[in-house]
C-alpha positions in Angstrom: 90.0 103.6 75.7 90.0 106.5 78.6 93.2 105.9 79.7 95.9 107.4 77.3 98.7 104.5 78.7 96.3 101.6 77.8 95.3 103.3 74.2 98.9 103.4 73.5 99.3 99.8 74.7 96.5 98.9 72.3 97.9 101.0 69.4 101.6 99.1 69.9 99.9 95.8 69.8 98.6 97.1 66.3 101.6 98.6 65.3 103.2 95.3 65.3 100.9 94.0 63.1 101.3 97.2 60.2 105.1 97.8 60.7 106.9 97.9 57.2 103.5 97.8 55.3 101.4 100.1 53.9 98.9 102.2 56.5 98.3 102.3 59.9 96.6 101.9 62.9 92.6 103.1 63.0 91.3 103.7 66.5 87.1 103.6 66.4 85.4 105.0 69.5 81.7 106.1 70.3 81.4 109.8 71.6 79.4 109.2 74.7 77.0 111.8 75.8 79.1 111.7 79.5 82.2 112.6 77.1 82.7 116.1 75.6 80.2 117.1 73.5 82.0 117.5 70.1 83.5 114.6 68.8 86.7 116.1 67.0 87.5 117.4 70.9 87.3 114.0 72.2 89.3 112.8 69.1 92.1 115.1 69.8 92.2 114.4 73.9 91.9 110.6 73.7 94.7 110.8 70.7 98.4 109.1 71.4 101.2 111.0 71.1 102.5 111.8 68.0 105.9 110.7 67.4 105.7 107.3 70.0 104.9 105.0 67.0 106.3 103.6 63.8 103.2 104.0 61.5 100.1 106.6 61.3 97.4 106.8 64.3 94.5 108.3 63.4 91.5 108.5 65.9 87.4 108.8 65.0 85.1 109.1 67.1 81.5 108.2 66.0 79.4 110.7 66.3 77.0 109.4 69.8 77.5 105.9 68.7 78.8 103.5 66.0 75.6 102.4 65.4 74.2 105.9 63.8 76.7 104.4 61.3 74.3 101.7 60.4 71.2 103.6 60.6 72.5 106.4 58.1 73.0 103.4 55.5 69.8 101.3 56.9 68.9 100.4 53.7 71.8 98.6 52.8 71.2 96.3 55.9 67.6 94.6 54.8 69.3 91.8 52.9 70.3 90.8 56.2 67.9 88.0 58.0 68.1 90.5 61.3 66.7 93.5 59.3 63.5 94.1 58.0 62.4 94.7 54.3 61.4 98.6 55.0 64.4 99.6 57.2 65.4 103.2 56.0 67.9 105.7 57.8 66.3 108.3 59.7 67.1 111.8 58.2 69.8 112.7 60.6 70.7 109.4 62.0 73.4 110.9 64.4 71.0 113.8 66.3 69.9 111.5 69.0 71.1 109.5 71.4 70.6 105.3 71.6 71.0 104.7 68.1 71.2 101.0 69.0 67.4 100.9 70.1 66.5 102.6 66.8 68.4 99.9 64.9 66.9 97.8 66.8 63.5 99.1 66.1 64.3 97.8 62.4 65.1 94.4 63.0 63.4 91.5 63.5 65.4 90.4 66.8 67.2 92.5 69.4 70.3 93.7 68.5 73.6 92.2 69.8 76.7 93.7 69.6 78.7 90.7 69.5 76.4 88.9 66.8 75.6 91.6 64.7 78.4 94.4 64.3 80.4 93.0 62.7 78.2 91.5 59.5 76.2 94.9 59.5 79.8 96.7 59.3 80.5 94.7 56.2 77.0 95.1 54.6 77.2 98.9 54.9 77.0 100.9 51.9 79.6 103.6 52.1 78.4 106.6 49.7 75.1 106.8 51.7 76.9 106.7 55.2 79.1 109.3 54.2 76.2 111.4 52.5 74.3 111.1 55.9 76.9 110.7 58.6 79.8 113.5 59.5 81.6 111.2 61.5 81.8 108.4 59.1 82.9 111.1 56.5 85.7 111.3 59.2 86.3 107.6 59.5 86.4 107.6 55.3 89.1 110.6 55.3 90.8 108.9 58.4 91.6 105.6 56.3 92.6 107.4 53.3 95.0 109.2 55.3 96.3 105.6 56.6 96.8 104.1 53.3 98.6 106.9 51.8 95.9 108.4 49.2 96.1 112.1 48.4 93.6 114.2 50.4 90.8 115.7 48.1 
């Protein structure tokens, strides 16, 4: 995801996949501390060029880390085996860094990408992540965007 050729690789490989249907293609990245500090920069760099695809590209980049995404909707997680009963989002879940080990700090295991992003990600409650988290406000508009719904 650093190198604009193999982004647009990955976005054709998507853009097979939505061609002659409604939206587009969404492209998810964390903003890394070693990255540039604001996120709608590091958006706008890593973004493919207009015009060399068939549907809508929109880029968000989460705001440190996806994870902050989880923690500003903790709550919404303890029905999950992983996650205890008194989880609750910190009150600005994106201000600091290694959101992972604060997640992890609510669970009753460690926390594995690979095991437990994707259920988490489905289990999220999306009024209170977008109440808490700019960037998933972002990610919320971003989809809109892609499936054709007037902006607000």
């Amino acid at each position: 995801m650093r190198k604009p050729d193999e982004l647009a690789k990955a976005v054709r490989l998507q853009e097979v996949r939505v061609k002659g249907r409604p939206g587009g293609v969404l492209i998810v990245r964390d903003g890394d501390d070693s990255d540039i500090q604001c996120p709608v920069e590091l958006a706008r760099l890593i973004a493919p060029q207009a015009g060399n695809f068939s549907v809508p590209v929109e880029v968000v980049i989460a705001c440190r880390e996806y994870e902050a995404w989880f923690l500003a909707s903790a709550h919404s997680l303890r029905s999950h085996p992983a996650v205890r009963d008194n989880a609750v989002a910190p009150a600005n879940p994106e201000a600091k860094r290694n959101a992972k080990a604060q997640l992890e700090s609510m669970m009753n295991e460690s926390y594995k990408e690979t095991l437990h992003q994707a259920k988490f990600s489905s289990m999220i409650d999306l009024t209170t992540a977008s109440e808490k988290s700019r960037s998933f406000r972002r990610m919320i508009h971003a989809v809109e965007k892609l499936i054709g719904l007037p902006e607000s």
